[in-house]
C-alpha positions in Angstrom: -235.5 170.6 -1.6 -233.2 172.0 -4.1 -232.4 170.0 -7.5 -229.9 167.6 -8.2 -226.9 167.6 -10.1 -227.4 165.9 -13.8 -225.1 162.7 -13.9 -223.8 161.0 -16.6 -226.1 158.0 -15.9 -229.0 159.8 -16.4 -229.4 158.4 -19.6 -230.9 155.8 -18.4 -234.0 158.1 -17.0 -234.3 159.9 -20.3 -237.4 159.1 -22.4 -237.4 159.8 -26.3 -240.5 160.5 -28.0 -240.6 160.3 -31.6 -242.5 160.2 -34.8 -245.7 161.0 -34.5 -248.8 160.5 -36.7 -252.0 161.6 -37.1 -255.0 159.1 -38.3 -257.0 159.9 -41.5 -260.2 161.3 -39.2 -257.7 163.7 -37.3 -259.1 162.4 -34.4 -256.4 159.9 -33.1 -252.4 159.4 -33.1 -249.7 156.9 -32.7 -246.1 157.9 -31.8 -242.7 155.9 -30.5 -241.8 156.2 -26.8 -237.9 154.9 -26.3 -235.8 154.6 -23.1 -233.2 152.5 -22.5 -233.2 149.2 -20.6 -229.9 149.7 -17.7 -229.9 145.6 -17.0 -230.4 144.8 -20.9 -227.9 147.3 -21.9 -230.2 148.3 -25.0 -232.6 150.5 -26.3 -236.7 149.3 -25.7 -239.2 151.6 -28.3 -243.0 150.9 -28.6 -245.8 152.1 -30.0 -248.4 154.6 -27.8 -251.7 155.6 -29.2 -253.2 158.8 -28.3 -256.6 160.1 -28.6 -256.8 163.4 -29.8 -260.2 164.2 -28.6 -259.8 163.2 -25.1 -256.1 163.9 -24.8 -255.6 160.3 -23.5 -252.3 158.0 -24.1 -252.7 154.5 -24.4 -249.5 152.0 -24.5 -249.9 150.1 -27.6 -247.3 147.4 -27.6 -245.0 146.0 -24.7 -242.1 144.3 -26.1 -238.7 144.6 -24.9 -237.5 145.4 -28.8 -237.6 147.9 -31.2 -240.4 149.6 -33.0 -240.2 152.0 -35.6 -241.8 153.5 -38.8 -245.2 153.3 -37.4 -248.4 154.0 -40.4 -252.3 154.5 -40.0 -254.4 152.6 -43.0 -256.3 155.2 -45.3 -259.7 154.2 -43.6 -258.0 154.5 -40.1 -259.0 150.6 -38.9 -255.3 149.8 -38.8 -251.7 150.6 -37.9 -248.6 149.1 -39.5 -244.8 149.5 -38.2 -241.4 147.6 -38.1 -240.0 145.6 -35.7 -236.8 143.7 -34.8 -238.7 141.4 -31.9 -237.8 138.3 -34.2 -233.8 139.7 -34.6 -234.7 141.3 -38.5 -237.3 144.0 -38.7 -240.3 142.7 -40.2 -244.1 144.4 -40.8 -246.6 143.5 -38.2 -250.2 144.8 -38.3 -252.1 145.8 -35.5 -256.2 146.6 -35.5 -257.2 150.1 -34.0 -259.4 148.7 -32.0 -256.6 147.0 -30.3 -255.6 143.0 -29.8 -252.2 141.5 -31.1 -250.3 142.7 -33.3 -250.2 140.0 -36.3 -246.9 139.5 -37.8 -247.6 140.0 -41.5 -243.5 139.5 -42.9 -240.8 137.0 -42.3 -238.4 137.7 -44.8 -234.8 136.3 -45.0 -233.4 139.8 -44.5 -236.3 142.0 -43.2 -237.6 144.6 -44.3 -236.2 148.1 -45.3 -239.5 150.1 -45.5 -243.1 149.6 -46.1 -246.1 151.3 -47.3 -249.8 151.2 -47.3 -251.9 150.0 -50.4 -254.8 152.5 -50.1 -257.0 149.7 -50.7 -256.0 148.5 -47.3 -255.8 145.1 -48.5 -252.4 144.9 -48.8 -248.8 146.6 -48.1 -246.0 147.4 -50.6 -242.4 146.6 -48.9 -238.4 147.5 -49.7 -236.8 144.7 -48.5 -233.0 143.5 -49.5 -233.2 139.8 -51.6 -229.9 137.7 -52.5 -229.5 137.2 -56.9 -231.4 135.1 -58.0 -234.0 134.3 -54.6 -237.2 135.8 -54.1 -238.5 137.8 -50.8 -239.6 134.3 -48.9 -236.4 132.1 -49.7 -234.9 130.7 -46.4 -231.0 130.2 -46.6 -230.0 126.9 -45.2 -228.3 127.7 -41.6 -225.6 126.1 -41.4 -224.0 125.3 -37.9 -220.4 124.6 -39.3 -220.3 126.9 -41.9 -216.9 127.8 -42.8 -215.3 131.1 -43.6 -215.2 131.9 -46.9 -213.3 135.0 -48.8 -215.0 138.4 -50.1 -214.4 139.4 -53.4 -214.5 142.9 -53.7 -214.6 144.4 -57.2 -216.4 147.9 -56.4 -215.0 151.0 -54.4 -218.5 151.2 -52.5 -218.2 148.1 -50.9 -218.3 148.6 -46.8 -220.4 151.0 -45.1 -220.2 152.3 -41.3 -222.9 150.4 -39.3 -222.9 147.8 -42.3 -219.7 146.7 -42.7 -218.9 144.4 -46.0 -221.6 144.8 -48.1 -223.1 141.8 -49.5 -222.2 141.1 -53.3 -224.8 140.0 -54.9 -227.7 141.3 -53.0 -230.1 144.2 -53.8 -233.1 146.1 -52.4 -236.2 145.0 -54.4 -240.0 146.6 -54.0 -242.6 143.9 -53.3 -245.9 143.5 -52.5 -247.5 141.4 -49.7 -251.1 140.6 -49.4 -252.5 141.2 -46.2 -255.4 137.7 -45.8 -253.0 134.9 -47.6 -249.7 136.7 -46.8 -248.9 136.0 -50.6 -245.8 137.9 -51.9 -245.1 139.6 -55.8 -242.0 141.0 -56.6 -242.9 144.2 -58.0 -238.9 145.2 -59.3 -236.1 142.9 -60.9 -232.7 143.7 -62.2 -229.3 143.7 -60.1 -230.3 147.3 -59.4 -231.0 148.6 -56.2 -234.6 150.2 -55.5 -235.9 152.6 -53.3 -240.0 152.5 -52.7 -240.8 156.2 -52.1 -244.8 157.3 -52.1 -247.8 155.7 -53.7 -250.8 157.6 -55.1 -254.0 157.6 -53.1 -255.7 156.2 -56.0 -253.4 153.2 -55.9 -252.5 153.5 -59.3 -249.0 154.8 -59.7 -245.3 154.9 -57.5 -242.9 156.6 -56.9 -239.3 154.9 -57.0 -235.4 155.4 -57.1 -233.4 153.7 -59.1 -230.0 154.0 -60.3 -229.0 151.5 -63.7 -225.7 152.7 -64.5 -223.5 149.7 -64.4 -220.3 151.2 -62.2 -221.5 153.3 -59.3 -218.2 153.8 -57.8 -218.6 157.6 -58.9 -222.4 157.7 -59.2 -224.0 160.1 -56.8 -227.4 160.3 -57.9 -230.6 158.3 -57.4 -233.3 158.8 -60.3 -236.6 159.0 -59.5 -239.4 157.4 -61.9 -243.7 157.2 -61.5 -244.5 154.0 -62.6 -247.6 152.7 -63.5 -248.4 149.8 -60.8 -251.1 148.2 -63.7 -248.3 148.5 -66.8 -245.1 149.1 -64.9 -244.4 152.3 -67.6 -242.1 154.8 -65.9 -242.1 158.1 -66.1 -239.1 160.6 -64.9 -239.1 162.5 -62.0 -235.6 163.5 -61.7 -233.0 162.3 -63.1 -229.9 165.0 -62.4 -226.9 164.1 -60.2 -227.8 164.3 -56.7 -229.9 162.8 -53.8 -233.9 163.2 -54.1 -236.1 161.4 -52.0 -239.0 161.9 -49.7 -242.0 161.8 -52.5 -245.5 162.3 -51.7 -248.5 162.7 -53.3 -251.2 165.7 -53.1 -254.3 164.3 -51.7 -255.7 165.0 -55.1 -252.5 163.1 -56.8 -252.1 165.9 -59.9 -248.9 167.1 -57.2 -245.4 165.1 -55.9 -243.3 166.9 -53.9 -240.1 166.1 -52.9 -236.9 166.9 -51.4 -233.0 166.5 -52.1 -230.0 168.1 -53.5 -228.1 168.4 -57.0 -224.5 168.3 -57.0 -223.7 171.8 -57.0 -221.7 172.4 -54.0 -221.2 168.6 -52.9 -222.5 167.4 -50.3 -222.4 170.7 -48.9 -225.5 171.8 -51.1 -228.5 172.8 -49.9 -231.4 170.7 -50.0 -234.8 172.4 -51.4 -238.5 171.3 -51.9 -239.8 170.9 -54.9 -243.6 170.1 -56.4 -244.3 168.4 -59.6 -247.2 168.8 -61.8 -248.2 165.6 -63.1 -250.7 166.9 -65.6 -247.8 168.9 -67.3 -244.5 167.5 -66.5 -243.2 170.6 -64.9 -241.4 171.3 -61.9 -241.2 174.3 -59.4 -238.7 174.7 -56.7 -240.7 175.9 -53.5 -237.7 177.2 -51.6 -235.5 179.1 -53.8 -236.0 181.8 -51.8 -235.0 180.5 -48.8 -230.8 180.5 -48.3 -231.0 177.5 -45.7 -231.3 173.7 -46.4 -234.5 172.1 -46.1 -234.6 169.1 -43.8 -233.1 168.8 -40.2 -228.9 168.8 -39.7 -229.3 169.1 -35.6 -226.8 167.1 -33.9 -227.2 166.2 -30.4 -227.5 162.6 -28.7 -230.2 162.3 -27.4 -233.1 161.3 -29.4 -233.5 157.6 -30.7 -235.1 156.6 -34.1 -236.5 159.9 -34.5 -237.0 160.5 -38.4 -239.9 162.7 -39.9 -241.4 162.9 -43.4 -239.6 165.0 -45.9 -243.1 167.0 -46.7 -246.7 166.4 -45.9 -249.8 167.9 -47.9 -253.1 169.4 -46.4 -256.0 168.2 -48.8 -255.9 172.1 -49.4 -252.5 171.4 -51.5 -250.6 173.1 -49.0 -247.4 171.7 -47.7 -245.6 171.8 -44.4 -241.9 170.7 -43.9 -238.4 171.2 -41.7 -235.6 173.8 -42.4 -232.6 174.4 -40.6 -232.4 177.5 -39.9 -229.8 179.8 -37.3 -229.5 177.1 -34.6 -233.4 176.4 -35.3 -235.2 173.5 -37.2 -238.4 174.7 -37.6 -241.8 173.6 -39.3 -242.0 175.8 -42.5 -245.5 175.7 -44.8 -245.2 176.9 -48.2 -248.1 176.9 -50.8 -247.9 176.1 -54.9 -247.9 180.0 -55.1 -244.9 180.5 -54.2 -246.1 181.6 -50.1 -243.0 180.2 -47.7 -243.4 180.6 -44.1 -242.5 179.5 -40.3 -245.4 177.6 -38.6 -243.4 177.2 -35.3 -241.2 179.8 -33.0 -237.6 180.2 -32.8 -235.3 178.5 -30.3 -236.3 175.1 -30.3 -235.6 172.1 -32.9 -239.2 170.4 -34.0 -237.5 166.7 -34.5 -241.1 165.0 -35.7 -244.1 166.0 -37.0 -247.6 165.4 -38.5 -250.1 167.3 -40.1 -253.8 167.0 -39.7 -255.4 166.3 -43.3 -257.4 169.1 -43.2 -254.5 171.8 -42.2 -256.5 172.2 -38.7 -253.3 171.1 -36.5 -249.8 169.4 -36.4 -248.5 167.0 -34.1 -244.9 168.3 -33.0 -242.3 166.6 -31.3 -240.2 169.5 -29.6 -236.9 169.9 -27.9 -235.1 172.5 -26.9 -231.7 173.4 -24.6 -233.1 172.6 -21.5 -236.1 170.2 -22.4 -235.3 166.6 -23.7 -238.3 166.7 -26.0 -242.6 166.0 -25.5 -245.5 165.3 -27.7 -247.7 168.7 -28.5 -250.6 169.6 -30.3 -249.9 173.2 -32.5 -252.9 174.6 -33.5 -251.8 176.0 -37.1 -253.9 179.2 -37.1 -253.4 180.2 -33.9 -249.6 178.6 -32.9 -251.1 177.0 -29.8 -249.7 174.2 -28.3 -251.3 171.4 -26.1 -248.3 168.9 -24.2 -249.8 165.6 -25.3 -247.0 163.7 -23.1 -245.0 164.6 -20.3 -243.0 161.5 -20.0 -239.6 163.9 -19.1 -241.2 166.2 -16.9 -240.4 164.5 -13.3 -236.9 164.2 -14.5 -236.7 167.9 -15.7 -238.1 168.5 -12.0 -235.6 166.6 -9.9 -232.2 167.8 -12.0 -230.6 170.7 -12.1 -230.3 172.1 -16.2 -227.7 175.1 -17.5 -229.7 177.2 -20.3 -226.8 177.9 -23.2 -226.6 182.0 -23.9 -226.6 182.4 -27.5 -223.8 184.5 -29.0 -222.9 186.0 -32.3 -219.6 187.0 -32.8 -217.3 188.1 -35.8 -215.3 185.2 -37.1 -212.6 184.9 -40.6 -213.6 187.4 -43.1 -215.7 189.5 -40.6 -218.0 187.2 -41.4 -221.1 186.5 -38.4 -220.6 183.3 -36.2 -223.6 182.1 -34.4 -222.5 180.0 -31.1 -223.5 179.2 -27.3 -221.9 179.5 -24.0 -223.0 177.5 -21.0 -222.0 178.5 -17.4 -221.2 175.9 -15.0 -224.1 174.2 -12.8 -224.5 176.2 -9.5 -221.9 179.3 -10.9 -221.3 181.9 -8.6 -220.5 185.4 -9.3 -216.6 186.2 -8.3 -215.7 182.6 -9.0 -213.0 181.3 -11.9 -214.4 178.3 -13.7 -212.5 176.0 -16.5 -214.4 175.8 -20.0 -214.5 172.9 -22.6 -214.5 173.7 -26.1 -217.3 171.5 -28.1 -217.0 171.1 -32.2 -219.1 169.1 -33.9 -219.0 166.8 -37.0 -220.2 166.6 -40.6 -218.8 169.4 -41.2 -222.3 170.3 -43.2 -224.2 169.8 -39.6 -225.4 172.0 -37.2 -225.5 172.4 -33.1 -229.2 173.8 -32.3 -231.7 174.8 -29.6 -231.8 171.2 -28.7 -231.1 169.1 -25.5 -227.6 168.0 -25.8 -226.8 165.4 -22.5 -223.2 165.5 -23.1 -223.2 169.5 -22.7 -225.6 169.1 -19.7 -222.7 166.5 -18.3 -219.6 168.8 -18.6 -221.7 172.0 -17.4 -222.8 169.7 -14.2 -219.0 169.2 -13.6 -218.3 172.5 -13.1 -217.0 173.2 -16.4 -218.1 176.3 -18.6 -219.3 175.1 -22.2 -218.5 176.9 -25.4 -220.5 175.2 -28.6 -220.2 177.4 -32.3 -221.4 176.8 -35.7 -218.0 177.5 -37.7 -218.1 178.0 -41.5 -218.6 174.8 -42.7 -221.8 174.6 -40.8 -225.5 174.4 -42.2 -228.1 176.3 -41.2 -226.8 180.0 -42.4 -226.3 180.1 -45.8 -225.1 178.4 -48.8 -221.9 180.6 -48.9 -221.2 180.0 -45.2 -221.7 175.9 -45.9 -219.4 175.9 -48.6 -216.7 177.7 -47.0 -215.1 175.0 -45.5 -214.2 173.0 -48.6 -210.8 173.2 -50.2 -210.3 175.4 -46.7 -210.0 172.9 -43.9 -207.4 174.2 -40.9 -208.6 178.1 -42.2 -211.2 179.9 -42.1 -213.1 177.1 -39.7 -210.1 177.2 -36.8 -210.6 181.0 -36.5 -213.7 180.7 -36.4 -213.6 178.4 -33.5 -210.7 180.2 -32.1 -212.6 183.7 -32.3 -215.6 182.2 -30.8 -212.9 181.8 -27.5 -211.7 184.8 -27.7 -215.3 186.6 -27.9 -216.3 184.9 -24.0 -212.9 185.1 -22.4 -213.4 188.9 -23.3 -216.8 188.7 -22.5 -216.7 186.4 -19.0 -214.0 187.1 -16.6 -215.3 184.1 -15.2 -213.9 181.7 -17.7 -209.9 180.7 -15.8 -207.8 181.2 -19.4 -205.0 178.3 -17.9 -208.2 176.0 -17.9 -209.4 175.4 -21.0 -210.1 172.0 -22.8 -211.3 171.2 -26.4 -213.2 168.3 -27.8 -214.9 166.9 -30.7 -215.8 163.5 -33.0 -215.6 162.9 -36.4 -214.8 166.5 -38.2 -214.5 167.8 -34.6 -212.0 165.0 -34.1 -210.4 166.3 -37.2 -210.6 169.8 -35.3 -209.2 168.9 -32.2 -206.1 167.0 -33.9 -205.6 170.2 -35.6 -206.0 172.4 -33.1 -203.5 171.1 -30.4 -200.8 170.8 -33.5 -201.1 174.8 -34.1 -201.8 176.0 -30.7 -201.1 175.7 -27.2 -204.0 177.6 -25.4 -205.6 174.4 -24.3 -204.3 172.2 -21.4 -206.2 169.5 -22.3 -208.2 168.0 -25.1 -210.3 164.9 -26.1 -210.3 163.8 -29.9 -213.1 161.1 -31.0 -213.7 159.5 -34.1 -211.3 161.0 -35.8 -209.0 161.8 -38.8 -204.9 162.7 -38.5 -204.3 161.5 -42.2 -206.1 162.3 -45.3 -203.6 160.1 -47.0 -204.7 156.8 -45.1 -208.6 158.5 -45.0 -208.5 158.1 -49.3 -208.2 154.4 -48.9 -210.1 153.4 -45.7 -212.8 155.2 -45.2 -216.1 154.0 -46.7 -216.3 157.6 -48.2 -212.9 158.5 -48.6 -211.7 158.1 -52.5 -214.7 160.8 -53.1 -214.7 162.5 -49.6 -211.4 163.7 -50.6 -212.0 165.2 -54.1 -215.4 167.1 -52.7 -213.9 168.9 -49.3 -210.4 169.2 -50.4 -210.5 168.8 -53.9 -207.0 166.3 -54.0 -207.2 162.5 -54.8 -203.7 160.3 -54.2 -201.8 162.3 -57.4 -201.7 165.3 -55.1 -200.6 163.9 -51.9 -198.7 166.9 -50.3 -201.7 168.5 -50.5 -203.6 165.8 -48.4 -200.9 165.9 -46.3 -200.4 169.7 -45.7 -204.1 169.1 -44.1 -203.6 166.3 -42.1 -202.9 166.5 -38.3 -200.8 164.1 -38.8 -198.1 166.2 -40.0 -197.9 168.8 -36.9 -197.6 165.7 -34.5 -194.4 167.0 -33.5 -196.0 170.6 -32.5 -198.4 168.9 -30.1 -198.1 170.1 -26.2 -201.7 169.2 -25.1 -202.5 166.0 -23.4 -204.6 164.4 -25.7 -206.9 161.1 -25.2 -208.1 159.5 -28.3 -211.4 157.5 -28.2 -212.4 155.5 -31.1 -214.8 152.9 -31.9 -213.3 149.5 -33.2 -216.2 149.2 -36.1 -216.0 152.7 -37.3 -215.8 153.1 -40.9 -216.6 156.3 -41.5 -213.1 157.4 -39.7 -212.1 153.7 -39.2 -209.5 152.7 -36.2 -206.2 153.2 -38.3 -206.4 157.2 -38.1 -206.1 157.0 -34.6 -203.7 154.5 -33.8 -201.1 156.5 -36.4 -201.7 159.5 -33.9 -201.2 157.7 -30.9 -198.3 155.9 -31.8 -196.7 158.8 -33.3 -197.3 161.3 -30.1 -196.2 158.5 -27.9 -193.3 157.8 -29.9 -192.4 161.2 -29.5 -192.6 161.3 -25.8 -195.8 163.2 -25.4 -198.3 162.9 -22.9 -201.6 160.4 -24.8 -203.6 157.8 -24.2 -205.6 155.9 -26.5 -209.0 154.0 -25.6 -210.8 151.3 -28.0 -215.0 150.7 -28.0 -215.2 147.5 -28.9 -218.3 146.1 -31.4 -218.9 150.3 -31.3 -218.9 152.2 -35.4 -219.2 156.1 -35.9 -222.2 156.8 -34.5 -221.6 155.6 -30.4 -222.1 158.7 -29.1 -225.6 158.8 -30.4 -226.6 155.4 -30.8 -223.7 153.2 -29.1 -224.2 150.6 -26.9 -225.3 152.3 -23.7 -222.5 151.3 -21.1 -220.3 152.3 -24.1 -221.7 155.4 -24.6 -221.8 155.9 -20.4 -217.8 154.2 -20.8 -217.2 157.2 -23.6 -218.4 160.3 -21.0 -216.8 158.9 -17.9 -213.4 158.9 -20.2 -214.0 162.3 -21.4 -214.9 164.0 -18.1 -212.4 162.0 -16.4 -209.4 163.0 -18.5 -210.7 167.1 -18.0 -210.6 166.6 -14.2 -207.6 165.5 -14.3 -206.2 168.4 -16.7 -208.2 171.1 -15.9 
């Protein structure tokens, strides 16, 4: 029997398995398996224990919710982790030796994060409380509640995903006591806190915090120790930029941490750093290194998957993810200044733990033609057991197209790292269509990583082309950077270089075929694209932006969007405008669908019905399709007949083009 063709409903028989972590002893795990329920028409997660020993899974917990952020106790006797089974996420506690899992939370608005008291006794939590209200208060619920108006008096005040943002509510840290279920707000202030790491001696935090009154143009979260007995703080950082991920050596004289400063934007690297407690100073572990620390893979696949920003051996050795040349890999470093990979090339390492005594990590791995297992790596060696193999029968039954890597010369003669994908079941002699892929950020990357849309468009008998254009991470800071201030430049030739490179290099590829799509800044690409050239015949724009004018005002990021990538606010709209797809409407030849989500407020709704109106006032050839109750991120995370909706559009509006 040979294998099937993939289809786009085989979403519904992928499994993602995520965040793994290992017990104090080394000698056990829990991890997150998530599929996604057809008839429900959601995503089901729960937590699997494993023991390491044996090599034996268990299923921990069977509800039809969501579980995530899942934590061993420092003696090992129990688990903690989050789950939305009651609508809000709330903590629930589970014993290692098995039972029910005991519902320790039941807070108003959930609960953000959580940690681990070392003394096991009780759990510190980040949850969001109303002025004036503690963690427990119950709001009234009121059946006939009317409407009532928002007041907005900050920029920042809606968020993709979020929508309005409360007023007059802020993140808090709290403790809960595990036997009495007793709860002591730990923080106060109309300020909002983020609970990052506590020592292993129980004695100190680490938190961020940012006072200043107006944040409208505040880009930086502080972080402070603080002294859990005499709540003293002490700075950690304090520059502009995003720092998170604390931890503590196992001996707590070290924190590291990750994050960026301001330099380039949001386009800046992201380095590891270590500070000394006993003398204040700070070293920069990956200054060596030109590529960001952290992972920037995009694909849509994976669900809930997050990892820790760095994890200590009790050796004072570190380990931690960089995005590297299509890779994220698992990098160690040591407080001498040692950096190197732990893992190979070619795959994207999503999750991972490490073993307290350096021994082994627990890896979650995917690469282009395997949707991603459970393995144990063996540090000194590189070894690798599969701990699951929950995609396996599916990888057996389906047909999958492994991507060729290319590197080609883009603007500047400067290298351009991308992938080409031959249709499913190519034969030799035979002239194929191809479908041009870009994604968004711009500061993201496409990887060695399953990707189920490309697998889709490749099983239709399309050829796939994917790059990383300037703008992308993953190859340097210069390369990252490149894009601002340049959008519509140097990034279109690199894409349009990349097509030139395989039609020279495939006579297979049918040049009056060719189709080009993209969401978000790939949406922004597309638009652009089809209003400065006419080499495609067809193209699909998602989530995306035709007006930096509008984009200022709407977008949840725009007033400071702008000003990073383009360098113009509203007193220099011609500028804004030169940029804007918007503007070449009238050059447009390709038939374009535009897909966008109704809640998106990243790239909200507007942006595209100004470009279909306009191309359709204009007589050319466009339709426009609306995901209802869908925001920025429904490729990824949507609704799942949305996200099966979405693909059916896509490869529907290609077969009738191309």
């Amino acid at each position: 029997m040979g294998k099937r063709n993939l289809k786009v409903n085989d979403l519904f028989k992928l499994t993602s398995v995520t965040n793994p972590q290992v017990s104090p002893d080394g000698k056990e795990a829990v991890f997150i398996q998530t599929h996604i329920d057809e008839e429900e028409n959601k995503y089901v997660s729960n937590l699997f224990h494993i023991d390491l020993e044996l090599s034996a899974v268990t299923q921990w917990t069977h509800g039809q919710e969501r579980v995530s952020s899942p934590s061993w106790s420092s003696d090992g006797k129990q688990i903690a982790f989050l789950s939305n089974r009651e609508e809000k996420n709330q903590v629930y506690i589970l014993s290692a030796r098995g039972g029910e899992a005991k519902k320790l939370t039941a807070f108003e608005n959930g609960v953000t994060s959580f940690l681990w008291s070392p003394c096991g006794k009780k759990v510190w939590v980040n949850a969001i409380v109303k002025e004036g209200k503690t963690f427990t208060d119950k709001e009234e619920k009121d059946e006939k509640k009317k409407p009532e108006p928002y007041r907005v008096t900050k920029m920042k005040y809606q968020m993709d995903g979020i929508g309005l943002l409360p007023g007059d509510a802020y993140r808090q840290i709290g403790v809960v006591d595990i036997e009495s279920g007793e709860v002591t707000q730990f923080t106060e202030g109309n300020h909002q806190y983020a609970l990052q790491a506590i020592s292993h001696d129980g004695k100190k935090l680490v938190m961020g915090v940012n006072r200043n009154e107006n944040q409208d143009f505040e880009f930086r979260q502080p972080l402070y120790i603080v002294d859990v007995e005499s709540k003293e703080e002490t700075v950690l950082v304090d520059e502009n930029g995003y720092f998170h991920g604390a931890a503590f050596a196992h001996d707590d004289r070290y924190i590291a941490y990750t994050g960026s400063d301001n330099t380039f934007k949001n386009a800046t690297h992201a380095k590891l750093y270590v500070y000394d407690i006993e003398d204040g100073s700070t070293v920069c572990l990956t200054e060596s290194i030109d590529a960001p620390v952290g992972d920037y893979a995009v694909a849509d696949h994976q669900q809930g998957a997050s990892a820790p920003a760095a994890v200590w051996t009790k050796d004072n050795q570190l380990y931690f993810q960089l995005t590297t040349m299509g890779d994220v890999r698992l990098y160690f470093a040591s407080l001498d200044g040692a950096v190197y990979p732990a893992s190979p090339e070619n795959e994207h390492i999503y999750g991972y733990d490490v073993s307290t005594d350096g021994e082994f990590a627990l890896v979650t791995v995917s690469d282009s033609v395997n949707p991603g297992e459970l393995y144990k790596q063996t540090i000194a060696t590189g070894e690798r057991v599969a701990l699951t193999s929950v995609n396996e029968s599916y990888l057996e039954e389906v047909e999958l197209v492994e991507p060729e890597a290319n590197v080609y010369k883009g603007a500047k003669d400067w290298d351009v790292h991308g992938w080409l994908m031959k249709p499913t079941g190519f034969e030799e002699g035979q002239k194929y269509p191809l479908i041009v892929e870009i994604h968004g950020g711009p500061a993201a990357m496409y990887a060695n990583s399953f990707f189920h849309e490309m697998q889709v468009l490749a099983a239709q008998g399309y050829g796939v082309l994917y790059v990383n254009p300037r703008g992308s991470h993953g190859y340097s800071q210069e390369f990252v950077d490149a894009v601002r201030g340049d959008y519509g430049g140097g990034d279109y030739e690199d894409i349009m270089a990349g097509l030139e490179f395989v039609l020279s290099e495939n006579d297979w590829i049918d040049t009056d075929r060719l189709g080009v799509t993209g969401g978000s800044y790939g949406g922004f690409m597309t638009n652009w694209i089809v209003g400065h050239t006419n080499k495609f015949k067809a193209a699909v724009t998602q989530r995306s932006i035709s007006n930096w004018i509008s984009f200022y005002g709407v977008s949840d990021i725009g007033y400071y969007f702008n000003d990073w990538q383009h360098g113009a606010d509203m007193n220099d709209v011609e500028k804004l405008w030169d940029i804007s797809p918007l503007k070449y409407a009238k050059n447009v030849e390709t038939p374009l669908l535009i897909l966008h989500s109704e809640k998106d407020f990243r790239c909200p709704i507007e942006q595209a019905e100004q470009l279909y109106i306009t191309l359709k006032s204009m007589g050319k050839e466009t339709e426009f399709v609306r995901f209802p109750d869908a925001d920025h991120n429904l490729s990824r995370t949507g609704t799942p007949n949305l996200r099966i909706a979405r693909l059916d559009e896509i490869t529907d509006w290609f077969a009738k083009y191309l």
